[in-house]
C-alpha positions in Angstrom: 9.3 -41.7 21.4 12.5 -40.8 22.9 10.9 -40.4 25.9 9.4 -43.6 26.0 12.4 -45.2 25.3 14.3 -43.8 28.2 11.6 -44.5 30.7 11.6 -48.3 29.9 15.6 -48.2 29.6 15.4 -46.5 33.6 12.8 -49.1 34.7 14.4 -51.8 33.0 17.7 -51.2 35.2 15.5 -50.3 38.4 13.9 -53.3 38.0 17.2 -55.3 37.2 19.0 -53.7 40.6 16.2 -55.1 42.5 16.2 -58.2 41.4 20.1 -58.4 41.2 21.0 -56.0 44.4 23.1 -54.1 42.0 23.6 -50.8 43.1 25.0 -49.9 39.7 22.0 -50.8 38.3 20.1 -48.5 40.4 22.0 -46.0 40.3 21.8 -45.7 36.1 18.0 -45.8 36.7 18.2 -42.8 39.1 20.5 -41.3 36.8 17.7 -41.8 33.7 15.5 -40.2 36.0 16.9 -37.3 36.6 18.1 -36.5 32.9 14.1 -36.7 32.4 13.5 -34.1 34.9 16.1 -32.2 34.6 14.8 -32.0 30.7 11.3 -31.5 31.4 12.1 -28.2 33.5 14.3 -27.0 31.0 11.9 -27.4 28.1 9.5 -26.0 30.3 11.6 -23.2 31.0 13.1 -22.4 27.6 10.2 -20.7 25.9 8.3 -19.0 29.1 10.5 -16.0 28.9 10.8 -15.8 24.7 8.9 -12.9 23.1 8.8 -11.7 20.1 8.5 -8.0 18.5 6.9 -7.8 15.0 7.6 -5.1 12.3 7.4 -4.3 8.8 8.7 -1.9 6.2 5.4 -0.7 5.3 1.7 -1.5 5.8 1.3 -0.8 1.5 2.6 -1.2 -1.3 2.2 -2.2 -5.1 2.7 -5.2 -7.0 6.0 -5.3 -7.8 7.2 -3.8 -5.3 10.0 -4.8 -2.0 9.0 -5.4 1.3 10.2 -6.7 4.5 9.6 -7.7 8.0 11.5 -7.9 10.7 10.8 -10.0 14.1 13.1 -10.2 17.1 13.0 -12.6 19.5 13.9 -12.0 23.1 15.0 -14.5 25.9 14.6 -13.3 29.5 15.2 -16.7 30.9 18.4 -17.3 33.0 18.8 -20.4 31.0 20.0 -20.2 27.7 17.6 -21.6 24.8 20.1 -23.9 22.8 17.7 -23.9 20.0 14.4 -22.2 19.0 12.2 -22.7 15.9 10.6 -19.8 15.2 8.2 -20.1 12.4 5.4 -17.2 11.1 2.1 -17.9 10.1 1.6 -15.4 6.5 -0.8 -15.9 3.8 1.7 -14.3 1.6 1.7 -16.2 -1.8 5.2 -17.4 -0.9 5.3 -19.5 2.5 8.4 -18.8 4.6 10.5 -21.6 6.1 10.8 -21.9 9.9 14.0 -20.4 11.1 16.4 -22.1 14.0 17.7 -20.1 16.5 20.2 -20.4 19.3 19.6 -17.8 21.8 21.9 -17.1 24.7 20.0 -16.1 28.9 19.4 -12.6 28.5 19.9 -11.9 24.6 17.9 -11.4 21.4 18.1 -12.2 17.8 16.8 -10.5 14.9 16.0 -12.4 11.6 14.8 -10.2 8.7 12.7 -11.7 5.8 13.1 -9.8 2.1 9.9 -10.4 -0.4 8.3 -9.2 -3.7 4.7 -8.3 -3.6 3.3 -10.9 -6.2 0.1 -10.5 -5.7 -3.1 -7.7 -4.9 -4.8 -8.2 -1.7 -4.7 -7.9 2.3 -1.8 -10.0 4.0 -1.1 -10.7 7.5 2.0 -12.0 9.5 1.6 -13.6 12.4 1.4 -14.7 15.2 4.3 -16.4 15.5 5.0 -20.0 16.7 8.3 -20.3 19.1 9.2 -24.1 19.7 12.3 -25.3 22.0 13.5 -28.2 23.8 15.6 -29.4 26.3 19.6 -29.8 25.2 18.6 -33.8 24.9 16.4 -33.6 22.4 14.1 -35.3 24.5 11.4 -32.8 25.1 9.5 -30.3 22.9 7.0 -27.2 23.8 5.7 -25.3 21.6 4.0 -21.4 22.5 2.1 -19.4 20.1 2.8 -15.1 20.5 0.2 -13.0 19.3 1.4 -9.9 17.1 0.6 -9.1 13.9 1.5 -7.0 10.5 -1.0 -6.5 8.2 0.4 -5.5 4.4 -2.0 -4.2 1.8 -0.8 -5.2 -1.7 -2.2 -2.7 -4.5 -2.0 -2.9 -8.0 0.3 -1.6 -9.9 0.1 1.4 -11.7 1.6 2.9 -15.2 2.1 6.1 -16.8 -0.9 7.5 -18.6 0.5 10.7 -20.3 -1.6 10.5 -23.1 -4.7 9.5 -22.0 -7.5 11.6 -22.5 -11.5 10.9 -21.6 -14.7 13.2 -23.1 -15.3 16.4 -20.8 -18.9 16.2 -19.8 -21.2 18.0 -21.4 -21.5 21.8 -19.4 -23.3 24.4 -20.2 -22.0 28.5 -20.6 -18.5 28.7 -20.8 -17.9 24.7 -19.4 -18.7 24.9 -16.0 -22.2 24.1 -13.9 -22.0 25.4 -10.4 -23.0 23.1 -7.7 -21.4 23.9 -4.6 -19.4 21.7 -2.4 -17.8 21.7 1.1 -14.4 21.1 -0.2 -11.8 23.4 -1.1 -11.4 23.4 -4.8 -10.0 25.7 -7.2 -13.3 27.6 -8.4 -14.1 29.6 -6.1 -18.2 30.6 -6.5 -18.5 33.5 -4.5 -18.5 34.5 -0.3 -21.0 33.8 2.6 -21.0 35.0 5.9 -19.1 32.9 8.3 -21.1 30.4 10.4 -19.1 28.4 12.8 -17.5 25.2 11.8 -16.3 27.1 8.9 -12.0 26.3 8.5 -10.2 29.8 8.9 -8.4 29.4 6.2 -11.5 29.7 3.6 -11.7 33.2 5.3 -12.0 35.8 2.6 -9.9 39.0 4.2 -10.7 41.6 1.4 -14.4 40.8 1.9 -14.4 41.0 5.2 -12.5 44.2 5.5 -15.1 45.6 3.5 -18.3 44.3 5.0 -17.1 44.6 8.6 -18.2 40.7 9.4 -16.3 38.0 8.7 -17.0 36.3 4.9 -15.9 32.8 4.0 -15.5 32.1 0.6 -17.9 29.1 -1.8 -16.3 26.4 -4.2 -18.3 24.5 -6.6 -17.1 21.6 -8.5 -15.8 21.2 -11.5 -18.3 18.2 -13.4 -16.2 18.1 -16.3 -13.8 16.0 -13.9 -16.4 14.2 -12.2 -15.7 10.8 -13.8 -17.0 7.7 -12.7 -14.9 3.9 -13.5 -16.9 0.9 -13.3 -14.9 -2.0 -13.3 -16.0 -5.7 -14.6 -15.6 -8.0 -11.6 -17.8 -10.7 -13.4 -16.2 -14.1 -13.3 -17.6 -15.5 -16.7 -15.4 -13.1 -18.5 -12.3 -13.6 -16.9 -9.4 -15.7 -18.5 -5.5 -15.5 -17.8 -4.0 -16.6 -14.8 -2.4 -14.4 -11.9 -0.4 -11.6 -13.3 -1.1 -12.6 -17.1 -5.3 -12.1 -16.4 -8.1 -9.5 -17.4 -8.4 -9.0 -14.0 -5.1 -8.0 -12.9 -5.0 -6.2 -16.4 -8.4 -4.5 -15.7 -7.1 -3.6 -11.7 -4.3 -2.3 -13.1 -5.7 0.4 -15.4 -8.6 1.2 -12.9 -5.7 2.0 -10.3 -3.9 4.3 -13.5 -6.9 6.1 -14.0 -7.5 6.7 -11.0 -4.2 7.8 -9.8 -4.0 10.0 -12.6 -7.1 11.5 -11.9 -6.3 12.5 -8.0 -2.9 13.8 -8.9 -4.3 16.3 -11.5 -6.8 17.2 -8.6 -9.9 16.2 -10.1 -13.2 14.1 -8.7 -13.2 10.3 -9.5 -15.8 7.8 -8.0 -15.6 4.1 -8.7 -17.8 1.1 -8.8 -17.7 -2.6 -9.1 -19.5 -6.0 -8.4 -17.5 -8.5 -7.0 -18.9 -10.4 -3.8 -20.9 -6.8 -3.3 -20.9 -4.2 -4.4 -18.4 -1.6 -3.6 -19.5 2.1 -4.7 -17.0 5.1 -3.9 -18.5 8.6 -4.9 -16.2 10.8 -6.7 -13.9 13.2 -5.1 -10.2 14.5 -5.7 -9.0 13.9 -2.3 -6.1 11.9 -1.7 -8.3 9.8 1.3 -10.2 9.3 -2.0 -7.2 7.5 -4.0 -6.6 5.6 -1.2 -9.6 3.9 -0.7 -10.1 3.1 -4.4 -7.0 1.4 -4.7 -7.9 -0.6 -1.0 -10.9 -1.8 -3.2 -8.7 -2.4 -6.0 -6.4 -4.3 -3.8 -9.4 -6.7 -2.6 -11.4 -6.9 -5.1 -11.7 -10.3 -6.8 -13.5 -10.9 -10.3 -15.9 -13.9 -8.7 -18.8 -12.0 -9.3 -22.1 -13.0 -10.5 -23.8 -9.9 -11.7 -22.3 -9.2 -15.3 -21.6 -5.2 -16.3 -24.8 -5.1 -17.8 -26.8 -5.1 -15.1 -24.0 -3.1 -13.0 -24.7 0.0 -15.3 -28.3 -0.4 -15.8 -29.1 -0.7 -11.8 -26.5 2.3 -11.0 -27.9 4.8 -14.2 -28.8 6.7 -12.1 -25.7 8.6 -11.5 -24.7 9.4 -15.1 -26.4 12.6 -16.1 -25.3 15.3 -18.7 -22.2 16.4 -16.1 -20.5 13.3 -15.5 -18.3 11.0 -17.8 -18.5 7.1 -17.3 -15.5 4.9 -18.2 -16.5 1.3 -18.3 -13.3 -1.2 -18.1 -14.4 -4.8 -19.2 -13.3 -7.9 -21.1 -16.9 -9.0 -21.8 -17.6 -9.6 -25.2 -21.8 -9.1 -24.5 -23.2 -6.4 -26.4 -25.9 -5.9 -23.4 -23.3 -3.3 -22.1 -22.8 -1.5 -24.9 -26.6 -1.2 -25.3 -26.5 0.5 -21.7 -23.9 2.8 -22.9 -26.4 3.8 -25.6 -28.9 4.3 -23.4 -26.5 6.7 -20.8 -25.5 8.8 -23.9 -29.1 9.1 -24.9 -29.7 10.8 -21.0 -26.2 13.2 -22.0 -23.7 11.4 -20.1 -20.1 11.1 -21.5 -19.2 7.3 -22.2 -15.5 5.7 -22.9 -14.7 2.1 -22.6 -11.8 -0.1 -22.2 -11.9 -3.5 -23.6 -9.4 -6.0 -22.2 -9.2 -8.4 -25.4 -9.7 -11.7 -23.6 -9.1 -13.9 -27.0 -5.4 -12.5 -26.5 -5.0 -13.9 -22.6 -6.4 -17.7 -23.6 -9.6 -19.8 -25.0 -12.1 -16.6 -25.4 -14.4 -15.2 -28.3 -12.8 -12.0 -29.9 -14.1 -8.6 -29.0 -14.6 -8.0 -32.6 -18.2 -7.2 -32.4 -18.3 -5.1 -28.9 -15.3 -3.1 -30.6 -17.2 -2.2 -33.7 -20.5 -1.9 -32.0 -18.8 0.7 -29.4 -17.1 2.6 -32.4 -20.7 2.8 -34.5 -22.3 4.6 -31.8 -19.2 7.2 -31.1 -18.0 5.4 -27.8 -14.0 6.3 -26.9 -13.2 2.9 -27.0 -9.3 1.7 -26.2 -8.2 -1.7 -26.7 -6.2 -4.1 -24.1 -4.2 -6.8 -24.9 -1.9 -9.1 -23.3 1.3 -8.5 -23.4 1.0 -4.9 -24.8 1.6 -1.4 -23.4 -1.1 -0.8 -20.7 0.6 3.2 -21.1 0.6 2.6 -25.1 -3.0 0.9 -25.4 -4.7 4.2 -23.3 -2.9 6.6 -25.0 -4.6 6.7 -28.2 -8.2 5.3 -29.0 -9.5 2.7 -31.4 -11.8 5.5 -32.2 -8.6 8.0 -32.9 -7.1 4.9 -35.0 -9.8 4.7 -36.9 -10.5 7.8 -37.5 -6.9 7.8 -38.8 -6.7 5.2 -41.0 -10.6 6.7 -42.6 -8.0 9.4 -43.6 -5.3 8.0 -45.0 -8.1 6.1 -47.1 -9.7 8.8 -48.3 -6.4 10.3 -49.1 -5.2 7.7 -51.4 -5.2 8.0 -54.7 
């Protein structure tokens, strides 16, 4: 518009010298003229030597947690950019306001944003947008830079000091020996060396002995192989954000897990969101990390409910593996599965997110007391409560206690 105006403003007095003989007139016009060049090349100018460098505090992080990035933006232009709006494109749950910037021929200036992570998922920054103008205000270009930071937001995890899950059912002295080609702490016996083997699972004594080098054999431990299948279905969610089964439900599958891989023992995971995402257990760290990537994008929209999960994957629960199911569903289909799994000797515990305590949602009265009749280690979730407290001792422990204290009064 501006532009427009000062075109007719410079025609209007070029016109008005020629019909006049004013040179005045003429020479305004010419004058007009030249401030719209002159502002054109600038504007061109301004932003054709701006870049931009991109960085981050971290590339993860849990909710709760502090982040920031950081972008600088150079000018290699021999004219000065009197102002620059520099705005980043993020799908973080807060949107960041564009930032003005006056940057000097030759010069940089670094702007650094502070967040909370609010929410689980994958977030990106970037690219960025860089719009100037000339010192008129007449003009305006806008460049786009590419660049990016990606930030993986996982959930947040507590303290489970307390919490205990049924060792899998093992026979001898509690241990079944199937070997393995990681390093673990039970060491099975010695092979000869083939190559491939690491050096360092060279057994020395053996191989003075023998004269040949002798590697040594782990087996696993199955009392530790546990298995979490997490609810992902979305007709038993309720809550909203933070206050949600699901973020309560992410937030003890990350605990478990994390607990699990720090006390160096096997822990697969499974769930059935938009597909289904199926990690087999181990105790590596790699392991944690790419449970708590699922955890981090793994949305309760979908449309297969836990019932089905367990009885399609069975399967994998024998006699030497313990299955923790964490769920808000009040459908006693699932618990008829757990049934069914302890029947073939696998170890069962559940977690039941109470759903009636999060909003509008049938009590889990009946799955509780169905889980506790057939023996299930069953802990109870509700809003507001001690995710730490609530897994440290079981509804079956509770009752148990209180079957006591009964029978104890007079």
């Amino acid at each position: 518009m501006r532009v427009l105006l000062v075109s007719l403003v410079a025609v209007f007095f070029g016109v008005l010298g020629l019909s006049t003989g004013v040179d005045h007139y003429f020479r305004l016009s010419y004058l007009l003229v030249l401030v719209l060049l002159a502002g054109w090349v600038w504007t061109h100018f301004s932003v054709s030597g701006i870049t931009v460098n991109l960085r981050g505090s971290t590339t993860s992080a849990t909710v709760g947690q502090k982040a920031w990035v950081q972008f600088t933006v150079f000018n290699d232009n021999l004219l000065p950019s009197v102002w620059a709006e520099v705005r980043q494109e993020a799908d973080l749950p807060n949107p960041w306001p564009p930032h003005v910037l006056q940057i000097p021929s030759d010069a940089s200036r670094t702007i650094r944003v502070d967040f909370e992570c609010q929410r689980r998922g994958r977030f990106t920054v970037g690219p960025t947008h860089v719009a100037s103008g000339d010192p008129f205000g007449l003009f305006r270009r806008q460049i786009t830079l590419s660049g990016t930071h990606s930030l993986v937001v996982y959930p947040r995890t507590v303290d489970l000091t307390g919490f205990t899950l049924p060792p899998a059912d093992l026979p001898g002295e509690g241990r079944h020996r199937r070997r393995t080609h990681f390093v673990t702490p039970n060491a099975s016996g010695v092979r000869d060396y083939v190559y491939g083997d690491s050096f360092n699972r060279i057994h020395w004594p053996s191989t003075v002995r023998t004269g040949r080098l002798m590697v040594k054999e782990f087996e696993l431990d199955p009392a530790s192989e546990t298995w979490i299948a997490l609810d992902l279905h979305r007709d038993v969610q309720v809550g909203e954000d933070l206050e949600s089964t699901e973020e309560y439900g992410a937030t003890v599958a990350a605990s478990i897990a994390h607990q699990y891989i720090e006390s160096n023992r096997p822990i697969g995971f499974m769930s059935f969101g938009h597909y289904l995402d199926i990690h087999q257990p181990e105790r590596s760290g790699h392991q944690l990390v790419e449970i708590m990537e699922s955890l981090a994008l793994a949305k309760a929209e979908g449309t297969v409910p836990i019932a089905e999960l367990l009885a399609g994957e069975a399967r994998r629960f024998g006699r030497y593996s313990t299955l923790l199911v964490v769920t808000s569903s009040t459908d006693e289909a699932w618990v008829y599965q757990l049934q069914h799994l302890i029947r073939r000797g696998a170890r069962v515990a559940a977690v039941v997110i109470e759903g009636s305590t999060f909003g509008q949602a049938k009590d889990s009265l009946q799955v509780v007391s169905a889980l506790l009749a057939t023996g299930v280690q069953t802990f109870l979730v509700k809003q507001g409560g001690s995710i730490s407290e609530s897994l440290g001792v079981s509804e079956t422990a509770r009752s148990g206690a209180r079957q006591e204290r009964g029978t104890a009064a007079p």
